[in-house]
C-alpha positions as CSV (number, residue, x, y, z in Angstrom):
1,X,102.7,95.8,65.7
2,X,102.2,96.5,69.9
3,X,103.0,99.2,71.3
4,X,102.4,99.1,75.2
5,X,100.0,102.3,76.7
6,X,100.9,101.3,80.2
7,X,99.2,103.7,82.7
8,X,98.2,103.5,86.3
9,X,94.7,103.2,87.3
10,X,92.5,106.3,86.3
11,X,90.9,108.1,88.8
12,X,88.9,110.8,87.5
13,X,86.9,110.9,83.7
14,X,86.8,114.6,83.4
15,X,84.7,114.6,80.3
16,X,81.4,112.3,82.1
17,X,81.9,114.1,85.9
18,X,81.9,117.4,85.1
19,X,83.9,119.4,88.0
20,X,86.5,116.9,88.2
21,X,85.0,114.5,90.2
22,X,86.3,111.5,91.2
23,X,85.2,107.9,91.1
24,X,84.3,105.8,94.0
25,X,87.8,104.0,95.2
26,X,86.0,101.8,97.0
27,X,84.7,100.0,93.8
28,X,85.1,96.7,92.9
29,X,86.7,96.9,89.9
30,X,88.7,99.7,90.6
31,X,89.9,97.3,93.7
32,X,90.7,94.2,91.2
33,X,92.5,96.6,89.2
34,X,95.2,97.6,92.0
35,X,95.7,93.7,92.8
36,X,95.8,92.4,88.3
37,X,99.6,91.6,87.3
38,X,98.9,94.2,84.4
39,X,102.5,94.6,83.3
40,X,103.2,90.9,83.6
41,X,100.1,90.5,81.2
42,X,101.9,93.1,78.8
43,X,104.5,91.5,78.7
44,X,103.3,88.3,77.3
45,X,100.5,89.8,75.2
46,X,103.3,92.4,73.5
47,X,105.3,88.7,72.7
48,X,102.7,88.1,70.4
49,X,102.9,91.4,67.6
50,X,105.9,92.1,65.9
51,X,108.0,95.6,66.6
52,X,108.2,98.5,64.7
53,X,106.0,97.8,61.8
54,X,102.4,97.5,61.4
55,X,98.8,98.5,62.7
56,X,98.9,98.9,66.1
57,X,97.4,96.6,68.1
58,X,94.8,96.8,70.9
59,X,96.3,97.9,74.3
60,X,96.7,94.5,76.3
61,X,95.2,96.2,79.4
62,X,92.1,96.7,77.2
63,X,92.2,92.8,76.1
64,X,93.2,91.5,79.1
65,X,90.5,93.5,81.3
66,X,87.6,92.3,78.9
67,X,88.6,88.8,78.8
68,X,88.5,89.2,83.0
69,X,85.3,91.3,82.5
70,X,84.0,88.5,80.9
71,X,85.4,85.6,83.2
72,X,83.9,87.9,86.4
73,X,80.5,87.6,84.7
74,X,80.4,85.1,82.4
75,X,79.7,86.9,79.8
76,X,79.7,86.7,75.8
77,X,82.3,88.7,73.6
78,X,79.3,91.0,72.6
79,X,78.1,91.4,76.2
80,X,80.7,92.1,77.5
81,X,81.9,94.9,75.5
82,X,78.5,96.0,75.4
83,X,78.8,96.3,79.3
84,X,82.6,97.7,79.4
85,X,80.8,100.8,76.7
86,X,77.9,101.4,79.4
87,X,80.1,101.3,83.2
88,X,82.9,103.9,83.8
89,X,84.1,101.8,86.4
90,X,84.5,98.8,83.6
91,X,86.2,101.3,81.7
92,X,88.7,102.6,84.3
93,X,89.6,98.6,85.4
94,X,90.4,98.3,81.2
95,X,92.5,101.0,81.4
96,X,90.6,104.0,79.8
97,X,91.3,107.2,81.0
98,X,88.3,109.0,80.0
99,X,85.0,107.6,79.6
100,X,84.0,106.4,76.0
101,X,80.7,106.8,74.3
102,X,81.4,105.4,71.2
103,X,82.5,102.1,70.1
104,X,86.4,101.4,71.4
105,X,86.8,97.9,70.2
106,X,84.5,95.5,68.1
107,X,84.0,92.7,70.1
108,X,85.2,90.0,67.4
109,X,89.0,91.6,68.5
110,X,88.3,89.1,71.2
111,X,87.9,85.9,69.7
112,X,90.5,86.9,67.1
113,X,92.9,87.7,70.7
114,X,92.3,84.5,71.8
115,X,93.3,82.7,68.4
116,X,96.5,84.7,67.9
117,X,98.1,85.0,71.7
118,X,99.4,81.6,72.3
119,X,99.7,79.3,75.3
120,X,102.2,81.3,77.6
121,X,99.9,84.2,78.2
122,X,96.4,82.5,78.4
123,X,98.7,79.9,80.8
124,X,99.0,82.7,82.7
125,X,95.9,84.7,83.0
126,X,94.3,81.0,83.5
127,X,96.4,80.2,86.3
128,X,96.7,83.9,88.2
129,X,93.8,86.3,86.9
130,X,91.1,83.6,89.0
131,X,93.2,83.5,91.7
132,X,93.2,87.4,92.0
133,X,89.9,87.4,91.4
134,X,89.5,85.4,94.5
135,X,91.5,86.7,96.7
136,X,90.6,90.3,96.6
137,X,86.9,88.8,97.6
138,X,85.5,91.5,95.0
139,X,83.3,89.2,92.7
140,X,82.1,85.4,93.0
141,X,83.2,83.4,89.7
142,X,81.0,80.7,88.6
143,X,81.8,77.5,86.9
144,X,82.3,78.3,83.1
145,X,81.9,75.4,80.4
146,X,83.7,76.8,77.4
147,X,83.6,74.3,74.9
148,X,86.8,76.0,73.0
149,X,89.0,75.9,76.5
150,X,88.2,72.2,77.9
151,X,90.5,73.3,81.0
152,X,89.1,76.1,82.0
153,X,85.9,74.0,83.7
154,X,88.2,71.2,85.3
155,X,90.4,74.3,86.6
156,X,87.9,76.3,88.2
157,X,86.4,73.5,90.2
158,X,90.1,72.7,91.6
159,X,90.3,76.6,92.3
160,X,87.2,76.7,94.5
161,X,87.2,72.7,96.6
């Protein structure tokens, strides 16, 4: 079952910055999330569970923002959660709207994500999550050899000649 927890960009984690304060707009991530095609990648990630029965599944702006986390970096599934759980600013591009310090997702979710969402949404965050990435000038990507996605290599190297 998916059910879609859609919310804008969070600005302030009350519970870590005591007083309200805010975080740094001027971040990085915070930037890349304005410019991601978050409900496009809804969308196609809630294709993917059925309706109205069922454990709900993992927000897709949660899956979709590690598997960019992870991308930007070049990161493992472990790593990258394992940075998401320590940076507020990771957890406000994921969509979290306070900050968490305890476990939020096992990174194994990941690989079992990438096994059960088919070709239509990883078409997709293949072909426009790089490109984003790119043009908002907020991280460098470096080439990726992923033995389980043979395209991804060939792909980035026509994204960046």
């Amino acid at each position: 079952m998916y059910r879609s927890e859609k919310t804008n960009n969070p600005m302030l984690f009350p519970r870590l910055f005591h007083l309200g304060s805010r975080l740094d707009s001027a971040n990085r991530w915070l930037k890349l999330a304005e410019a991601m095609p978050w409900d496009k990648l809804d969308e196609l990630y809630g294709k993917y569970f059925a309706k109205g029965y069922g454990r709900p599944a993992k927000d897709s702006r949660l899956i979709a923002g590690l598997l960019a986390v992870k991308l930007v970096k070049n990161l493992s599934d472990e790593d990258a959660v394992q940075e998401f759980m320590e940076n507020p600013y990771m957890q406000a591009f994921c969509g979290a709207e306070y900050f968490a310090v305890e476990d939020v997702i096992n990174p194994g979710i990941l690989s079992e994500r990438r096994k059960r969402l088919g070709k239509d949404f990883f078409d997709f965050f293949d072909s426009e999550v790089p490109r984003i990435i790119k043009d908002t000038k907020a991280f460098r990507l470096k080439t990726i050899k992923d033995p389980r996605r043979p395209g991804l290599l060939s792909w980035l190297k026509d994204l960046f000649s």
